[in-house]
C-alpha positions in Angstrom: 67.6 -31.2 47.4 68.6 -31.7 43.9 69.0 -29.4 41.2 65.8 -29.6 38.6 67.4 -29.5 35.1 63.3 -29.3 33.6 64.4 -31.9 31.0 62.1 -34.8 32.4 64.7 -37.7 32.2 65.6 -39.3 35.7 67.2 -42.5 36.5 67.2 -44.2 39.7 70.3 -43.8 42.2 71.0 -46.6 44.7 74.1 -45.9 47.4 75.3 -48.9 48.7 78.0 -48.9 51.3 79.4 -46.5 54.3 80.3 -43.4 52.2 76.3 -43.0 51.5 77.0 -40.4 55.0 79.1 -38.5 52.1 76.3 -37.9 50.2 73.6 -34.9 50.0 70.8 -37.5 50.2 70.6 -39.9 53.0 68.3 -41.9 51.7 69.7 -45.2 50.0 67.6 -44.4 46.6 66.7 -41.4 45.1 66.2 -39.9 41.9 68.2 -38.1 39.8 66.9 -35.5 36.8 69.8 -35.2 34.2 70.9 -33.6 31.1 71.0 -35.8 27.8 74.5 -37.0 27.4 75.0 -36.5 31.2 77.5 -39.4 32.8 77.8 -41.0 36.2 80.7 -38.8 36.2 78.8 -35.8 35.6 75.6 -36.9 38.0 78.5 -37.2 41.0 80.2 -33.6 40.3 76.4 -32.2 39.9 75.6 -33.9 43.5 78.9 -32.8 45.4 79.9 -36.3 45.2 84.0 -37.2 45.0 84.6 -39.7 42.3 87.1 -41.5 44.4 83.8 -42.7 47.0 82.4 -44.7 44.3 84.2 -47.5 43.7 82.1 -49.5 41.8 79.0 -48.6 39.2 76.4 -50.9 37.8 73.7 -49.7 35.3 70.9 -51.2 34.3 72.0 -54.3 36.0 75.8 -54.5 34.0 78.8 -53.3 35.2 79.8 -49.5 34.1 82.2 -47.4 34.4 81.7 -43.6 35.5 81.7 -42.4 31.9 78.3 -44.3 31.4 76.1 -41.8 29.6 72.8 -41.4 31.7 69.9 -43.8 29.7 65.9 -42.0 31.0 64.3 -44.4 33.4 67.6 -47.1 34.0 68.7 -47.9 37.6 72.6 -46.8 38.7 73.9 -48.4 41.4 76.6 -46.9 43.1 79.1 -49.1 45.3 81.3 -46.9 47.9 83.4 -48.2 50.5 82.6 -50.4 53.1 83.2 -49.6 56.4 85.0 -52.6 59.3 87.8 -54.4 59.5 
């Protein structure tokens, strides 16, 4: 499901919105292992994820951007489209 770095650092991914269908995981949370010094960009190109379906990021409850470096044990939540009209 997703790649095991071994490093022990994880944060918690919620997908909020219609592009979650976009991602490798269906669920709407998941963890994530990273890399230290890993961003939300970095996290997104690791899961196969276009930058462009996230359009909003929030870590650790405070608006980011997709640079945000990875902190061990925060919550990301990631904001994609929402379908409707």
């Amino acid at each position: 499901m997703h790649e095991r770095t071994g490093t022990g650092l994880n944060v918690r991914v919620i997908v909020h919105g219609h592009a979650r269908e976009y991602f490798p995981d269906p669920r709407e949370e998941f963890d994530f292992e990273f890399e230290p010094g890993d961003t939300v960009a970095d996290m997104l190109a690791r899961l196969g994820i276009q930058t462009e379906l996230v359009m909003r990021v929030v870590a650790a409850g405070k608006p980011a951007t997709k640079s945000h470096i990875l902190v061990d044990g925060e919550t990301i939540i990631l904001f994609t489209p929402v379908a409707g009209g």
